[in-house]
N, CA, C and O atoms as a GROMACS GRO file, in nm:
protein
  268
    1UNK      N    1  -1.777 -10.403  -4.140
    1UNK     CA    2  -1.650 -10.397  -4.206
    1UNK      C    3  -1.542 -10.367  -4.103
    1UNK      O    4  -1.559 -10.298  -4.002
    2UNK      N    5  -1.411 -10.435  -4.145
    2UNK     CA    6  -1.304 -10.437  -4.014
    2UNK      C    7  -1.229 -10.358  -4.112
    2UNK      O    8  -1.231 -10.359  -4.235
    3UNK      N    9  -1.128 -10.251  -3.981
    3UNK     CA   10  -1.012 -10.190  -4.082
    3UNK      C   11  -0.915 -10.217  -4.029
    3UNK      O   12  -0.931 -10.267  -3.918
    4UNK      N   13  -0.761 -10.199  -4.079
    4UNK     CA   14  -0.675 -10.198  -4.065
    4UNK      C   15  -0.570 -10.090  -4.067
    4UNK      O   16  -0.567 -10.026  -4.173
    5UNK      N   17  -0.475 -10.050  -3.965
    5UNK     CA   18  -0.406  -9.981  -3.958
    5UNK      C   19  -0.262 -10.012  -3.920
    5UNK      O   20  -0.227 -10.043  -3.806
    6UNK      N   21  -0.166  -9.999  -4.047
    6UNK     CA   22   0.006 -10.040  -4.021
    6UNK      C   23   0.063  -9.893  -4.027
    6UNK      O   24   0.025  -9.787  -4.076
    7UNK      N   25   0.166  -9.935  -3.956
    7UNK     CA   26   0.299  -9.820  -3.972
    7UNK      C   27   0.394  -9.861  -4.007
    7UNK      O   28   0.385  -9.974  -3.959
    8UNK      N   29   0.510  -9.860  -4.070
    8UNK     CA   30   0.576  -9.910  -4.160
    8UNK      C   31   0.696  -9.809  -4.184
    8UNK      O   32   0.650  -9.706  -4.233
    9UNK      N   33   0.869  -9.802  -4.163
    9UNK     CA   34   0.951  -9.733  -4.207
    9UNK      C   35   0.902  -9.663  -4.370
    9UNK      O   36   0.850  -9.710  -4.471
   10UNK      N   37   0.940  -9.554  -4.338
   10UNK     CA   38   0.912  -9.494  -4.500
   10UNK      C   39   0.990  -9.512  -4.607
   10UNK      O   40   0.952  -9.512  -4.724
   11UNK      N   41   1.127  -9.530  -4.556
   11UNK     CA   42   1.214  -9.568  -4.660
   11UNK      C   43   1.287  -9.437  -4.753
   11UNK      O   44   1.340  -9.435  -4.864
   12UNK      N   45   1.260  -9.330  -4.650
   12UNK     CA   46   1.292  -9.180  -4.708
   12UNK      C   47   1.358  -9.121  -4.578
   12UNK      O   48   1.293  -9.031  -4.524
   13UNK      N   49   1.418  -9.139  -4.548
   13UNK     CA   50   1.494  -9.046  -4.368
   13UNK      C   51   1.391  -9.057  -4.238
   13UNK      O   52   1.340  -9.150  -4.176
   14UNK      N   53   1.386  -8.929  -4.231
   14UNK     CA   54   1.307  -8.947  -4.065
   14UNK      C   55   1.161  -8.920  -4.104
   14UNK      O   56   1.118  -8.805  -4.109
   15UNK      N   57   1.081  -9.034  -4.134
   15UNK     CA   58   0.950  -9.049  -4.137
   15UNK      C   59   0.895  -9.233  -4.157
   15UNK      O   60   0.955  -9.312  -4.231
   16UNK      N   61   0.767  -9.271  -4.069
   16UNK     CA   62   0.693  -9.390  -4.081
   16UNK      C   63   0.558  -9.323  -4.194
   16UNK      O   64   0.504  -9.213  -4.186
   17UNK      N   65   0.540  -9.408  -4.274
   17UNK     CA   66   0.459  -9.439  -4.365
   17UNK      C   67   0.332  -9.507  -4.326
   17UNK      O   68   0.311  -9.628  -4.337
   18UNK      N   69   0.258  -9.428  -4.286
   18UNK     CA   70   0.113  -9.437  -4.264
   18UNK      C   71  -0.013  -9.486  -4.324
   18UNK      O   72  -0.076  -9.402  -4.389
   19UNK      N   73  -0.061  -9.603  -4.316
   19UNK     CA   74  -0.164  -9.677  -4.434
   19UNK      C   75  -0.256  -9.708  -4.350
   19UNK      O   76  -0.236  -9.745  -4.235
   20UNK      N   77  -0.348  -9.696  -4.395
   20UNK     CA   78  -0.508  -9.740  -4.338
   20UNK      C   79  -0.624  -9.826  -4.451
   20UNK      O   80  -0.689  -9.759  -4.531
   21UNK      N   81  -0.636  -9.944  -4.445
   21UNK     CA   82  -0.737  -9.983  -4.548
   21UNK      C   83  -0.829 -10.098  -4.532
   21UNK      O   84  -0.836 -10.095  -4.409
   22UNK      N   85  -0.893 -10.182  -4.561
   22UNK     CA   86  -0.997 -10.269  -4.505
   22UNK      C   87  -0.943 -10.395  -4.487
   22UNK      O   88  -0.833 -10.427  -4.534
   23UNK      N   89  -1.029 -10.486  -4.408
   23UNK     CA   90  -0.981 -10.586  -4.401
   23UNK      C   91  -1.138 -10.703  -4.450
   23UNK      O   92  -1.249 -10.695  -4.398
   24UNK      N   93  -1.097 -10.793  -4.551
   24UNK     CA   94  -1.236 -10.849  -4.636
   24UNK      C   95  -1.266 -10.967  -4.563
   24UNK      O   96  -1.207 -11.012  -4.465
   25UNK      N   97  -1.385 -11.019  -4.636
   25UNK     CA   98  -1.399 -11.137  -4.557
   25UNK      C   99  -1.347 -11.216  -4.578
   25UNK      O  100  -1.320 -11.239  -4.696
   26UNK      N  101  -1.289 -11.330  -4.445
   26UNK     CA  102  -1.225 -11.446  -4.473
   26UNK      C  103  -1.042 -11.375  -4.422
   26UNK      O  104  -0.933 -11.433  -4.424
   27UNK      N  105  -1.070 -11.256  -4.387
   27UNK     CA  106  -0.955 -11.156  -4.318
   27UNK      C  107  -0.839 -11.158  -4.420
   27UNK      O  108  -0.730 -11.196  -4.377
   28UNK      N  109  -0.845 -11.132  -4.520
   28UNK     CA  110  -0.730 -11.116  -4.600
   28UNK      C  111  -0.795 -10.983  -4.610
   28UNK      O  112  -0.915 -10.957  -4.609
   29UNK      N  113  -0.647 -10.870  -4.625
   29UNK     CA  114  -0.675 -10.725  -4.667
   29UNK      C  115  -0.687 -10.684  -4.784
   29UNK      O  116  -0.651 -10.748  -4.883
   30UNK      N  117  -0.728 -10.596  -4.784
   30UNK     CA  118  -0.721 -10.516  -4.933
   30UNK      C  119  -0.632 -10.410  -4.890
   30UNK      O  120  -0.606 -10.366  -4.778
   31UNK      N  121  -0.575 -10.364  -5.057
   31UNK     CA  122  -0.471 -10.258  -5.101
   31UNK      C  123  -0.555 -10.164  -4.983
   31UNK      O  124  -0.666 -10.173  -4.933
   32UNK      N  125  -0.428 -10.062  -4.966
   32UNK     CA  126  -0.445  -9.908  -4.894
   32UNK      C  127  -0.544  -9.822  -4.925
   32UNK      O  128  -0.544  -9.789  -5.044
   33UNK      N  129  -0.650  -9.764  -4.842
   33UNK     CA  130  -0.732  -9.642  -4.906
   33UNK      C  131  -0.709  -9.538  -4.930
   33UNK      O  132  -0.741  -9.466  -5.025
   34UNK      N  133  -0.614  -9.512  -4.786
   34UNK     CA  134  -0.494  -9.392  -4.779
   34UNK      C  135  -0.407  -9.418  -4.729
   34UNK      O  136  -0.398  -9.523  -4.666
   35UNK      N  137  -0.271  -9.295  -4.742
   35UNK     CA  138  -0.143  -9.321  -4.637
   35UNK      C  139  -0.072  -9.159  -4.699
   35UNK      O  140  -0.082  -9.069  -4.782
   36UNK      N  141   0.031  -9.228  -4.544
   36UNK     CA  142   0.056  -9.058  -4.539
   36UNK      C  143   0.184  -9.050  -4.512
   36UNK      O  144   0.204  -9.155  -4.451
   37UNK      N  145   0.291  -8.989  -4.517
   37UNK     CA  146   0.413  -9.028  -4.437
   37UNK      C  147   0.396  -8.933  -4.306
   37UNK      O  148   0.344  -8.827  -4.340
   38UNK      N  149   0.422  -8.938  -4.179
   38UNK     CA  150   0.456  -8.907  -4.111
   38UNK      C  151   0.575  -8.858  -4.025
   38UNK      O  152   0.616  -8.943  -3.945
   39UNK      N  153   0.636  -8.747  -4.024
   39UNK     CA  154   0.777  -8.742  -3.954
   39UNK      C  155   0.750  -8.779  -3.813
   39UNK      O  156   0.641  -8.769  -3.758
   40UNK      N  157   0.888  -8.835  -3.744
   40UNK     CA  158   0.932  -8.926  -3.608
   40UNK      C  159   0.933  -8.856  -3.522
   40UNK      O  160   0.899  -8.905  -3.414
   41UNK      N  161   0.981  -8.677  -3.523
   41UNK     CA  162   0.963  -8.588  -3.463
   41UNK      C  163   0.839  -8.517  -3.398
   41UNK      O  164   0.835  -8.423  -3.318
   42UNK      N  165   0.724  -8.601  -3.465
   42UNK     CA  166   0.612  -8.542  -3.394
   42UNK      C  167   0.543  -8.575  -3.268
   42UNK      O  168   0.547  -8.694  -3.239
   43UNK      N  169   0.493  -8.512  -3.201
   43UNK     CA  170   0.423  -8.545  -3.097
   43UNK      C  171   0.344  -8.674  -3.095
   43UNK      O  172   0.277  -8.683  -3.197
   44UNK      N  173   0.330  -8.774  -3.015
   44UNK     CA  174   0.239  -8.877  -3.006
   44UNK      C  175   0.049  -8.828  -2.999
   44UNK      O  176  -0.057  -8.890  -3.012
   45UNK      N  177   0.075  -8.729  -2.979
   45UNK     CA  178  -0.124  -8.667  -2.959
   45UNK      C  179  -0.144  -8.662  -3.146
   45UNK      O  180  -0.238  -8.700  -3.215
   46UNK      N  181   0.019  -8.581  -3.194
   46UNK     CA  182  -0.018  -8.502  -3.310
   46UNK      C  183  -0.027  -8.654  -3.391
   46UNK      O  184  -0.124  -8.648  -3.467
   47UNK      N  185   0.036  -8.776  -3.400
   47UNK     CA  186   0.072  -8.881  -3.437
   47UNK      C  187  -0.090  -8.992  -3.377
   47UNK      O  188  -0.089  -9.111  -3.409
   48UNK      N  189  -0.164  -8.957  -3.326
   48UNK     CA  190  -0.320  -8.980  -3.286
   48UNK      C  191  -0.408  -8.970  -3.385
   48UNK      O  192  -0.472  -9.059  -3.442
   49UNK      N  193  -0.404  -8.811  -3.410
   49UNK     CA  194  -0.504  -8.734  -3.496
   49UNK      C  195  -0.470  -8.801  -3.594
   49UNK      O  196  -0.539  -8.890  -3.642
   50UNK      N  197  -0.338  -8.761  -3.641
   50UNK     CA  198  -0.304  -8.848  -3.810
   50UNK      C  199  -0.317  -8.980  -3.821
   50UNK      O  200  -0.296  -9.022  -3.935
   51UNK      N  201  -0.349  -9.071  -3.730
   51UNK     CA  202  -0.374  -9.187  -3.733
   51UNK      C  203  -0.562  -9.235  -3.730
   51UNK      O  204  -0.621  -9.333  -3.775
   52UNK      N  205  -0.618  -9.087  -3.641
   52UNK     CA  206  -0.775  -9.081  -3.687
   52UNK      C  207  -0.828  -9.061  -3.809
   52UNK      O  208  -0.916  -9.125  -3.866
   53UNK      N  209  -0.748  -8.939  -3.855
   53UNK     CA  210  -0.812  -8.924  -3.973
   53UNK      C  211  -0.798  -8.992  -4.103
   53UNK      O  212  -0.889  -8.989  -4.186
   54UNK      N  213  -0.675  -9.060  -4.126
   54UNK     CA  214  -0.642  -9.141  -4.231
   54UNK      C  215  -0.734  -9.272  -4.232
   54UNK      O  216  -0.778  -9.325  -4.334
   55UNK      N  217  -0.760  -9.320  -4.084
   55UNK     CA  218  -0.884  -9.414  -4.044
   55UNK      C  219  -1.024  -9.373  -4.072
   55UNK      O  220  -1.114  -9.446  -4.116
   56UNK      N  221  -1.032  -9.229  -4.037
   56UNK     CA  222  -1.168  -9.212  -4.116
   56UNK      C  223  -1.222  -9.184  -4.237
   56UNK      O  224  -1.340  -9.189  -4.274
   57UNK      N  225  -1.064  -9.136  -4.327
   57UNK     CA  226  -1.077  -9.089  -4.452
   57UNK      C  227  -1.135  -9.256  -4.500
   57UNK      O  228  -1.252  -9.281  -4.529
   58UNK      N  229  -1.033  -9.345  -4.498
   58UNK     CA  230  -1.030  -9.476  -4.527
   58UNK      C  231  -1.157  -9.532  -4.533
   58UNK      O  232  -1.193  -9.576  -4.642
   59UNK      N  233  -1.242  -9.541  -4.425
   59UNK     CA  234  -1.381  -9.586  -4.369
   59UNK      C  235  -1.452  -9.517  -4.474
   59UNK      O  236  -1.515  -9.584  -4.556
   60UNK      N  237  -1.449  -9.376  -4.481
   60UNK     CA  238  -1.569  -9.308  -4.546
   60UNK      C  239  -1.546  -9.330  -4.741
   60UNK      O  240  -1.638  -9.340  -4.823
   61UNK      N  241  -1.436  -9.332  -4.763
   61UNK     CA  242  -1.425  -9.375  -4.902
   61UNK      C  243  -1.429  -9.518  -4.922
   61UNK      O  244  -1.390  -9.572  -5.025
   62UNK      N  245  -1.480  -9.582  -4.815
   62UNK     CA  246  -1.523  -9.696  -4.846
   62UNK      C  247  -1.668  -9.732  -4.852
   62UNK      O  248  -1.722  -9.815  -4.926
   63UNK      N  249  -1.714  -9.665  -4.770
   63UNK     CA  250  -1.870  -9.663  -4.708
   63UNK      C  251  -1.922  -9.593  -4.839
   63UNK      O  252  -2.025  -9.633  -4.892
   64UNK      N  253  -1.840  -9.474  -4.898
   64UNK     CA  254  -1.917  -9.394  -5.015
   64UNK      C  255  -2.034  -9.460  -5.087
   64UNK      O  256  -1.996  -9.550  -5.163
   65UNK      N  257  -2.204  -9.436  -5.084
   65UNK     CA  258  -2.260  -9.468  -5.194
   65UNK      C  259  -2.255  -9.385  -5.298
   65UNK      O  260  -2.225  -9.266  -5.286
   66UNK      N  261  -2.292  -9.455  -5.433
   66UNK     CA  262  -2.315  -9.426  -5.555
   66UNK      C  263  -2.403  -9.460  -5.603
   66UNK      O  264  -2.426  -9.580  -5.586
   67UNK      N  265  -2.502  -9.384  -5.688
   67UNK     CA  266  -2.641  -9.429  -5.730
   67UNK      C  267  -2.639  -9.389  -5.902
   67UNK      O  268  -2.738  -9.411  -5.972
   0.00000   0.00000   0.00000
C-alpha cells in the first residue's frame, strides 16, 4: 500500500493543513485518514514529527484488522 502526504493552506490565519491518506490501485487516492492543522511558526524538526505521526496514524488505521 502507497501513502500520501499534502500540505495545503488552512484557510484559518497562520497555519498549513496537514492530511495523510492512501493512495489505491490504479493511483487514484482515497479521502484523508487524518489531518491536523499545523502553525507556520514551528520548527521544521517539530513540523517532521507531525508529519511522522499523522503518516503513521494513517498507515496503522488502515492496516487495522478486524475479526
Amino acid at each position: 500500500m502507497q501513502r500520501r502526504i499534502s500540505l495545503a493552506p488552512s484557510g484559518r490565519g497562520d497555519g498549513i493543513l496537514l492530511r495523510a491518506g492512501r493512495v489505491l490501485d490504479g493511483g487514484t487516492t482515497a479521502p484523508a485518514r487524518s489531518q491536523t492543522v499545523v502553525p507556520l511558526h514551528v520548527s521544521r524538526m517539530i513540523l517532521a514529527c507531525v508529519v511522522g505521526f499523522v503518516a503513521l496514524y494513517a498507515y496503522s488505521a488502515a492496516t487495522t484488522c478486524t475479526r
